[in-house]
C-alpha positions as CSV (number, residue, x, y, z in Angstrom):
1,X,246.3,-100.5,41.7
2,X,244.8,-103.6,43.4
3,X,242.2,-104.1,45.0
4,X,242.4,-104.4,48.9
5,X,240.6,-106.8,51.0
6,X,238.9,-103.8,52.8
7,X,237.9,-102.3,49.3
8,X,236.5,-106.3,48.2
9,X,234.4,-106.3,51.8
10,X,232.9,-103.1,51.3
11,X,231.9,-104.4,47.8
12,X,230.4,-107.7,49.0
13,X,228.5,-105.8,52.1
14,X,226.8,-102.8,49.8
15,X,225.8,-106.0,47.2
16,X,224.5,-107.5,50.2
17,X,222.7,-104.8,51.4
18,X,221.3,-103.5,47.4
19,X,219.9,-107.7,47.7
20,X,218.4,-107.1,50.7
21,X,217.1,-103.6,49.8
22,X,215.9,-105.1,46.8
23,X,214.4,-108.1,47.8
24,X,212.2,-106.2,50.8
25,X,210.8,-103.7,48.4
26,X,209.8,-106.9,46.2
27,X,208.5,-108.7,49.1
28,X,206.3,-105.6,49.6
29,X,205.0,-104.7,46.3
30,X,203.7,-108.6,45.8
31,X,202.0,-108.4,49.5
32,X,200.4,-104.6,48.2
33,X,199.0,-106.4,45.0
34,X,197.9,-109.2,47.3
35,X,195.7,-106.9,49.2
36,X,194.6,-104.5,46.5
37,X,193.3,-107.5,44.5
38,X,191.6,-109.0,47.3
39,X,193.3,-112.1,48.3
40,X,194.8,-111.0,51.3
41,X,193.8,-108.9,54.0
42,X,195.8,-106.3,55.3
43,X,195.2,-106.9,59.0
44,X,196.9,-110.2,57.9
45,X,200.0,-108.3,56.3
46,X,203.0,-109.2,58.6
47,X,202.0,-112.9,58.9
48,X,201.7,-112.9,54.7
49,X,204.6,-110.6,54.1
50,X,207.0,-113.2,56.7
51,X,206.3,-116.0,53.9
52,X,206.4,-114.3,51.2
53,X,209.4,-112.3,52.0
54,X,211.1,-115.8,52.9
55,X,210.0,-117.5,49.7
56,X,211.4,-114.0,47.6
57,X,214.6,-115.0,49.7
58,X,215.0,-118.3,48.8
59,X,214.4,-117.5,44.8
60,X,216.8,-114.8,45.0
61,X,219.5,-117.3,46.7
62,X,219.0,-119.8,44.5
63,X,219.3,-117.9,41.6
64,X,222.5,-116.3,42.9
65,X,224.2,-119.5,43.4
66,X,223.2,-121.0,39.5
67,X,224.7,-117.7,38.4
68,X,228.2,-118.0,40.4
């Protein structure tokens, strides 16, 4: 049995999303120990969580494409 390029999209799209799943609830947790520690307030959450959500994003690219 081979594998189907329908079968190979659905892969690449739920690996996509389990990154994205992934990388939000890391993005959160490091903005939650932010505020819990003090360095961040949490009226200043979406403005923090927007860079460090985008700098969580770029690590995880990078690291995918030294791995392939």
């Amino acid at each position: 049995m081979s594998d189907t390029p329908d079968k190979n999209k659905t892969v690449e799209y739920d690996l996509r999303l389990k990154e994205a799943e992934l990388t939000l609830r890391a993005s959160k947790e490091i903005v939650a120990k932010f505020i819990e520690t003090g360095r961040v307030s949490p009226t200043s959450f979406e403005e923090v969580f927007s860079r460090v959500f985008e700098a969580v994003t770029k690590a995880v690219s990078s690291h995918i494409n030294r791995s392939s």
